[in-house]
C-alpha positions in Angstrom: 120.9 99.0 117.5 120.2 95.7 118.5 118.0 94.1 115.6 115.0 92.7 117.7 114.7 96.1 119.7 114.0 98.0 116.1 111.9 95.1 115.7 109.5 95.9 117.9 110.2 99.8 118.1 108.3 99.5 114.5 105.5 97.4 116.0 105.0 100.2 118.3 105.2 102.8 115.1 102.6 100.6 113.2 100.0 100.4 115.9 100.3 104.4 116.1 99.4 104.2 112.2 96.1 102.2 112.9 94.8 104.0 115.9 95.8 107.9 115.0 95.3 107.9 110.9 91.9 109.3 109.1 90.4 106.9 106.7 87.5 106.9 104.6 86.3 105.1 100.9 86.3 101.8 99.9 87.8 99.0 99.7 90.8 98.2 97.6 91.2 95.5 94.7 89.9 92.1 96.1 91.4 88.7 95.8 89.8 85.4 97.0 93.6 83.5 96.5 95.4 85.9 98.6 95.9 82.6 101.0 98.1 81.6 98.4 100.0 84.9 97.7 100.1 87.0 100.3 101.7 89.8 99.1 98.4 90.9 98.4 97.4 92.0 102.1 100.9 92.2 104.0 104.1 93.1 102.5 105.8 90.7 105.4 105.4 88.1 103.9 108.4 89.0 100.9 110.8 86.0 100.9 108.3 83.7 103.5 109.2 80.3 100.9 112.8 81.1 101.1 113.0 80.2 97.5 112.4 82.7 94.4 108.3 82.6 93.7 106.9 84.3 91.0 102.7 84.6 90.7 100.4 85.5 88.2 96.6 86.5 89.1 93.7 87.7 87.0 90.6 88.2 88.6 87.3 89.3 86.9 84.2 90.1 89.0 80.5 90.6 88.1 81.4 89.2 83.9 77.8 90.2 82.7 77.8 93.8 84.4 78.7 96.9 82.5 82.5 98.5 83.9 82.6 95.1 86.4 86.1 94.9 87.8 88.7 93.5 86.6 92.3 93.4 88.1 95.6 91.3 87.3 98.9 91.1 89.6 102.3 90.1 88.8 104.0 89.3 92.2 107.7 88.1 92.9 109.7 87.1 95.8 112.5 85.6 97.4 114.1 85.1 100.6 118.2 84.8 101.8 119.9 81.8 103.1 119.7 82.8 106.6 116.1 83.5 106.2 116.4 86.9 107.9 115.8 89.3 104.8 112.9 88.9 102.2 112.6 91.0 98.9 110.0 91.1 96.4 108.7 93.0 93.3 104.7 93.7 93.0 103.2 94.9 89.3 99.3 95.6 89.2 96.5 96.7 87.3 92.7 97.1 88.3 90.1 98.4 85.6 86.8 99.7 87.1 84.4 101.3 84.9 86.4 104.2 83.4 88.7 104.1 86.0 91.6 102.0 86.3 94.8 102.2 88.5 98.1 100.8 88.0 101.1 100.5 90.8 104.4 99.5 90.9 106.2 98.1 94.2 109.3 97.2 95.9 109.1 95.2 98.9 111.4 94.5 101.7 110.8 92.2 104.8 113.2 92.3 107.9 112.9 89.0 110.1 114.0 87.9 113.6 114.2 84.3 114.3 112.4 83.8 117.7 113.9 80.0 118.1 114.7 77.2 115.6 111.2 77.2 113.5 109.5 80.9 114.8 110.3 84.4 112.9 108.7 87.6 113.3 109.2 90.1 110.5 108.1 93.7 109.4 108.0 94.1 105.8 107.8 97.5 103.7 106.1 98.1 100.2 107.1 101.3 98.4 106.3 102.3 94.9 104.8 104.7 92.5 100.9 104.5 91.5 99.0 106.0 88.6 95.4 106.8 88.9 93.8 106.9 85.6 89.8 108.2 84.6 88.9 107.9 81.0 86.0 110.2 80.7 85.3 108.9 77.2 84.0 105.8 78.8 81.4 108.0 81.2 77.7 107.7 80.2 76.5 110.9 81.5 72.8 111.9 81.2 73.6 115.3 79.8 76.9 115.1 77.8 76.8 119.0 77.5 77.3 119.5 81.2 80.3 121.5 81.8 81.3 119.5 85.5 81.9 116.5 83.3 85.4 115.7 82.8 87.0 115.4 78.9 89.5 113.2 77.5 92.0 111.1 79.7 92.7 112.3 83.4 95.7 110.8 85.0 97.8 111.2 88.4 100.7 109.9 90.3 100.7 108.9 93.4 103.9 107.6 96.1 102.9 104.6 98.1 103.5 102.7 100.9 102.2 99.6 102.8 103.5 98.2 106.1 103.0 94.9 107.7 103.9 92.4 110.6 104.3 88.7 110.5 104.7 86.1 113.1 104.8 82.6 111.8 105.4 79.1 113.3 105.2 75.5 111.7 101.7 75.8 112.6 100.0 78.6 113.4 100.6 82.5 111.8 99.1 86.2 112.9 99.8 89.5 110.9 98.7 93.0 110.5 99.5 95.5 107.9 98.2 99.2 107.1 98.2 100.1 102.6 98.1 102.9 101.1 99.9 105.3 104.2 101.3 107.5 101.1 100.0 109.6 98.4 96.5 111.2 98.8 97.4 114.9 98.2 98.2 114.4 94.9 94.8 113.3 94.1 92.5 115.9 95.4 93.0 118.9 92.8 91.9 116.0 90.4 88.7 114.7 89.1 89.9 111.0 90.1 87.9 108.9 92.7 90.1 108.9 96.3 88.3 105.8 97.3 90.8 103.0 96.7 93.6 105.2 97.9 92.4 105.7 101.2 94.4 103.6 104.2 93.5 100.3 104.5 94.2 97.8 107.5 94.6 93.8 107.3 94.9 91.5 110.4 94.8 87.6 109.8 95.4 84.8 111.9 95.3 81.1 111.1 96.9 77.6 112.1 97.4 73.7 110.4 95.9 71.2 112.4 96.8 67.8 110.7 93.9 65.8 110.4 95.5 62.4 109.0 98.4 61.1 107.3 97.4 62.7 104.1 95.1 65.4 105.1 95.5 68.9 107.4 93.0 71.3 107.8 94.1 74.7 107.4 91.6 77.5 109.4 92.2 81.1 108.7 90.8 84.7 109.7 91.2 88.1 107.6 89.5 90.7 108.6 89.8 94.7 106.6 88.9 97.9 107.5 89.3 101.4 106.8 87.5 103.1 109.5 85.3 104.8 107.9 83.1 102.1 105.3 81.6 98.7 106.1 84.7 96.4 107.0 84.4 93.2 106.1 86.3 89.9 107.3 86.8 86.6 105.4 86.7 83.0 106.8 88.8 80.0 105.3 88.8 76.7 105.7 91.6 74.9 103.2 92.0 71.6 102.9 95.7 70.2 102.3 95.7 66.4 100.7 99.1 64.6 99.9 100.9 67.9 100.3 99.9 68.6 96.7 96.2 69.7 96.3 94.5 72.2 98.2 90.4 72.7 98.5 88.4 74.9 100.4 86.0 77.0 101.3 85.8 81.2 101.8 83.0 83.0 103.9 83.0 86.6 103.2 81.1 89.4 104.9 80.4 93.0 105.9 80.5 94.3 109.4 80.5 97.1 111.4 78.1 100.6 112.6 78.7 102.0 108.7 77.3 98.7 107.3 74.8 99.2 104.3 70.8 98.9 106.1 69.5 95.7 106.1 66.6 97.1 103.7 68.7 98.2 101.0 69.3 95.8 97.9 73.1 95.4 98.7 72.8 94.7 102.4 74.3 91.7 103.4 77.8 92.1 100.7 78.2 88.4 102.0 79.7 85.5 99.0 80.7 82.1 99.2 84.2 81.5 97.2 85.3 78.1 96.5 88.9 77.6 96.0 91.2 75.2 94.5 95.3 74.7 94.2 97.3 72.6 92.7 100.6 71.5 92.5 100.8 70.8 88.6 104.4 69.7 89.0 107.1 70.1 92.0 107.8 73.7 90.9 104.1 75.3 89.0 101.4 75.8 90.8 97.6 76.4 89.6 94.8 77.8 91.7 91.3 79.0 90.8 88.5 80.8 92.9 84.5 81.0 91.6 82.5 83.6 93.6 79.0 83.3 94.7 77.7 86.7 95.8 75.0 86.3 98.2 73.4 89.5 98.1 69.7 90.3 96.1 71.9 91.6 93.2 70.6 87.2 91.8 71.7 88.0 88.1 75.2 88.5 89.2 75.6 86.4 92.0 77.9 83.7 90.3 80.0 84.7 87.9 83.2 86.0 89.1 86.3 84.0 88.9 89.7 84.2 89.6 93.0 82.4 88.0 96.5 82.2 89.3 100.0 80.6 87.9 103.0 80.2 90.0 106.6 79.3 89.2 108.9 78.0 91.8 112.7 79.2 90.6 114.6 76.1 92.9 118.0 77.0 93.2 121.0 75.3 95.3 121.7 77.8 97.2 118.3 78.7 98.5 115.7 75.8 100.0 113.4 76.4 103.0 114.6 73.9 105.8 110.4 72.9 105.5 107.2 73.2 103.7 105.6 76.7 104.3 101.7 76.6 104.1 100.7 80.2 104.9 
């Protein structure tokens, strides 16, 4: 079969995922440095540097507030010579409360180059997930009750995420769908199916070189699940002496299931600002601090997020050009 016609024979498949699937819940784990590691919203992008990337992230939200979240990712990627095959290897753990989930996946990304600078890709995520509820961490009002779970609950789950990438030099669009895999195994259980649910991603974004030193990098993601408030992010990075990013992140809720405008946690609107470095031509640092904008004042600042990266050069593998998405 003729590579670009299964190409976009999965395009077609994908946009049949968004329109026909159920969703309901929430939101899964949140990063404000996904614009550095994309992994996190769209398993297309597995080997987009070309060369082997490995990423560590910890993110801790809400510090002073009892069972905040807390989540940390070990990401890894790489691409092949011919820059028409990407693979990568996702670890991660998120602790809410007493509930905490932990995944495992493999990634693979397909691409077709459109002319000398331009790919399109699909990329597949597949794994294994555990959901875990530690009921000895509950706080219930009448520990006697019978409906109250005991001891440490646990289930396994299948996953799989799908995505799309187009990319250019200077301008990049993608959508992806999570979590299309694994919900039966979950209902017979006393574990939350929020985070589970399916989740969709679009983004779209461009360079636009502002001086000899400086470009501005604009960006759109947008999520949704159907069902819950969406929400949609806007980024404005900016790139000096192709070592040193700094930016900006508008976040907010949309949508006819948004929370009243009376309630305490209406707007779900923050500020992020972030920051990444090039510590040395290969290690990368980046760091995001949260401002929450809602009425919730006591915990409106405190959330941070850390990354490390490693760039494994090799001589075999080198991307023809600096990749910025």
């Amino acid at each position: 079969m003729n590579a670009r016609y299964f190409l976009f024979g999965m395009l077609g498949m994908l946009g049949v995922l968004f329109v026909q699937l159920p969703a309901k819940g929430q939101q899964i784990p949140q990063f404000s440095q996904y614009t550095f590691n994309a992994l996190h919203v769209n398993p297309a992008y597995a080997g987009y540097k070309v060369d082997p990337f490995v990423q560590a992230t910890y993110r801790s939200q809400f510090v002073n507030f009892p069972g905040a979240p807390k989540t940390f990712t070990l990401t890894a990627d790489m691409g092949n010579a011919e820059e028409s095959m990407g693979y990568g290897l996702s670890i991660g753990s998120d602790q809410l409360g007493p509930n905490s989930v932990h995944s495992l996946l493999l990634t693979y990304a397909y691409k077709i180059r459109l002319n000398r600078s331009s790919f399109l890709g699909l990329g597949v995520s597949s794994g294994l997930s555990e959901y875990v509820l530690d009921a000895g961490k509950l706080l219930p009002d009448d520990p006697s009750d019978p409906g109250i779970p005991q001891g440490r609950i646990n289930a396994f789950t299948p996953n799989l995420n799908a995505g799309l990438l187009y990319h250019s030099p200077r301008f990049f669009s993608g959508i992806s769908a999570f979590n299309l895999l694994g919900q039966e195994p979950l209902r017979n259980k006393d574990l939350a199916l929020a985070t589970h649910n399916y989740h969709f991603y679009f983004q779209v974004g461009g360079l636009l070189p502002l001086s000899a030193g400086v470009t501005l990098k604009p960006a759109l993601l947008v999520r949704e699940d159907l069902n819950g408030p969406g929400s949609f992010d806007l980024n404005a990075m900016f790139l000096f002496n192709e070592r040193f990013w700094l930016g900006t992140s508008f976040r907010s809720g949309f949508g006819k299931n948004a929370i009243p405008e009376s309630s305490n946690f209406a707007t779900r609107r923050a500020i992020a600002l972030l920051m990444d470095l090039f510590i040395t031509e290969d290690i990368r640092f980046g760091y995001a601090y949260d401002f929450n904008l809602n009425s919730q004042n006591n915990y409106r600042d405190n959330s941070h997020e850390f990354s490390i990266g490693y760039y494994i050069q090799s001589k075999w593998l080198k991307s023809p050009e600096p990749r910025y998405f």
